[in-house]
C-alpha positions in Angstrom: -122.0 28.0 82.0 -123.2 29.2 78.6 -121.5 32.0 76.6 -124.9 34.4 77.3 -123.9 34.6 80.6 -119.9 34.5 80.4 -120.2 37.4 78.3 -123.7 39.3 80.5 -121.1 38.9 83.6 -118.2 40.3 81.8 -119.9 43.5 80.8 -121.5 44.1 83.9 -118.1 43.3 86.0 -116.6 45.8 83.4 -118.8 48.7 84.7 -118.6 47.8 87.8 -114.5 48.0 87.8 -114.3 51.3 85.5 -117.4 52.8 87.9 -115.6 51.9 91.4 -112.2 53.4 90.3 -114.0 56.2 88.8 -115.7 57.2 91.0 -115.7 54.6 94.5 -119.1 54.0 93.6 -121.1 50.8 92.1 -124.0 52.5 90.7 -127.9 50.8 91.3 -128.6 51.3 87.4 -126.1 48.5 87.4 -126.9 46.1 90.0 -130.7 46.0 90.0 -131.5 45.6 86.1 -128.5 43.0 86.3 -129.5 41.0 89.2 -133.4 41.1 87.6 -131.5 39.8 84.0 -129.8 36.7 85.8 -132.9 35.6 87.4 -134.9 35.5 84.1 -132.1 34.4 82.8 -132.2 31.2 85.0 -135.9 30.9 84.9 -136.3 31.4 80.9 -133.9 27.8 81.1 -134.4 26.5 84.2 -137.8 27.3 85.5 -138.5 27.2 88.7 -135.3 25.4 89.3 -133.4 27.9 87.3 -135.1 30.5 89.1 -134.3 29.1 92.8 -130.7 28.0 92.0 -130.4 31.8 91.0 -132.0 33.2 93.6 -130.6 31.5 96.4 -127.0 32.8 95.0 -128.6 36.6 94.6 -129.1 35.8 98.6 -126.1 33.9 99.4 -124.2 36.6 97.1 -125.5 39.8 99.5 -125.2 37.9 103.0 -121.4 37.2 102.6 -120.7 41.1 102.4 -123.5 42.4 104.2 -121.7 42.3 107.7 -118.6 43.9 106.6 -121.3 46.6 104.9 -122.7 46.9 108.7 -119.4 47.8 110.0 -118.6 50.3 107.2 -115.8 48.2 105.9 -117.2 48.6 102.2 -119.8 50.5 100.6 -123.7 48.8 99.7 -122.5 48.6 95.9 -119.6 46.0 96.6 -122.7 43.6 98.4 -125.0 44.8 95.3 -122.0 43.7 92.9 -121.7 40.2 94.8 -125.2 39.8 94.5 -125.2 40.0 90.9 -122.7 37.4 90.9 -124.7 35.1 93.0 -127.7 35.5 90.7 -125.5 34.6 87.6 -123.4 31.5 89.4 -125.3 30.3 91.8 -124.7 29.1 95.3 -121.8 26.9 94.8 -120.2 29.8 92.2 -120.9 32.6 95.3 -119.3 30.8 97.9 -116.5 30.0 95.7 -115.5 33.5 94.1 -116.6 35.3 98.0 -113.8 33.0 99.3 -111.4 34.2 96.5 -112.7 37.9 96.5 -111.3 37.6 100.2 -107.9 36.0 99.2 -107.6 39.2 96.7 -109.0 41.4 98.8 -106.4 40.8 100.9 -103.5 41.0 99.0 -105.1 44.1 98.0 -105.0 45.6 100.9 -101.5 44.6 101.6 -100.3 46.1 98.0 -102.4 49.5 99.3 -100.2 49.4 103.1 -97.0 49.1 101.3 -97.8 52.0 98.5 -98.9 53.9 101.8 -96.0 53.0 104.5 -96.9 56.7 106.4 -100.4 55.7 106.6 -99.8 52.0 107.2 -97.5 53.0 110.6 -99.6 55.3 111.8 -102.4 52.4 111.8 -100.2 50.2 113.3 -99.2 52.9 115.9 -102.9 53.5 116.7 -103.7 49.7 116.9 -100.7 49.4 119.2 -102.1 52.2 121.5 -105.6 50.6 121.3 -103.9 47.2 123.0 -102.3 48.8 125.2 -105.3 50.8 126.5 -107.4 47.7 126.5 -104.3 45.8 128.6 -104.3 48.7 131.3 -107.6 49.5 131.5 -110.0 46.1 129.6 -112.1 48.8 127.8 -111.7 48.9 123.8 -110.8 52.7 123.3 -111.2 53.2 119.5 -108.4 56.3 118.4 -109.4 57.7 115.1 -107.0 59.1 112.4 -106.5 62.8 112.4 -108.3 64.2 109.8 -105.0 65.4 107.6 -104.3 62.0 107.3 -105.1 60.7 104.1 -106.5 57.6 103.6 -105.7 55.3 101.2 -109.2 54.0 99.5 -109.5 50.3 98.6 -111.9 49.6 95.5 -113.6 46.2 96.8 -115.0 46.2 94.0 -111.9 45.5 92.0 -111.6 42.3 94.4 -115.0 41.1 93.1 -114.3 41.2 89.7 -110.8 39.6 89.4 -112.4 36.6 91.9 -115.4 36.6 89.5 -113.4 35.7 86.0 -110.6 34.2 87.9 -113.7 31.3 88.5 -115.8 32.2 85.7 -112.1 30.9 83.5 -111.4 28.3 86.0 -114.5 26.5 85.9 -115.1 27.3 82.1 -111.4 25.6 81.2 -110.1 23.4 83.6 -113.4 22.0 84.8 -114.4 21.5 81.3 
């Protein structure tokens, strides 16, 4: 990995972080021109090699997150953003940083629950009721949160970035 693209990825994981906790949003203007950028990138030193090996990643990058898009578990930027990622690392770099954008993502999550321990019980309260319901009566009977209930909001987002330069360091110096 060259430094044109370490330092490319950096600034476009930069706006992406300050954007999603701004404002819970990962902006097209970003994702687009940068997803275009790696692909030339790739092709200007690779050709059509470059340009495939980047492609397929752009791909790979956007399937790993699209399902949990479908089921409204993140927002179309955070699949954007992981796209971008896929375009500049490739396959092999996608698959990598999705499986630790998952492990963070996670402990995320769990960081949010404990911050939020009202919130976090009356999940597990509702999940509770939801087992039982499905025990007695084998139907999955969803019970939504009241609407005063805040919600705590988790910045995917965030995830992607510290997976991205946690591999982007990794491989640039301890593979090295």
């Amino acid at each position: 990995m060259d430094t044109f693209l370490i330092i490319f990825l950096g600034i476009v994981l930069a706006v992406a972080a300050v954007t999603d906790l701004r404002f819970r949003k990962i902006p097209n203007l970003l994702t687009f021109p940068a997803m275009v950028t790696a692909l030339c990138y790739h092709m200007a030193t690779g050709g059509l090699e470059g340009f495939l090996f980047s492609a397929c990643g752009l791909i790979l990058g956007i399937a790993v997150l699209i399902v949990p898009f479908l089921l409204g578990g993140m927002g179309a930027g955070d699949a954007k953003l992981m796209g971008v990622v896929g375009a500049a690392l490739g396959p092999k770099g996608v698959f990598i940083t999705a499986l630790l954008t998952c492990l963070i993502g996670g402990i995320y999550a769990l960081i949010i629950l404990i911050i939020y321990r009202d919130v976090s019980k009356n999940i597990l309260r509702r999940w509770w009721t939801t087992i039982k319901l499905f025990i007695y009566t084998r139907q999955v009977v969803f019970i939504p949160a009241d609407m005063k209930e805040k919600q705590p909001e988790l910045c995917y987002g965030i995830a992607i970035v510290t997976a991205t330069l946690f591999y982007v360091w990794w491989s640039y110096h301890v593979t090295s």
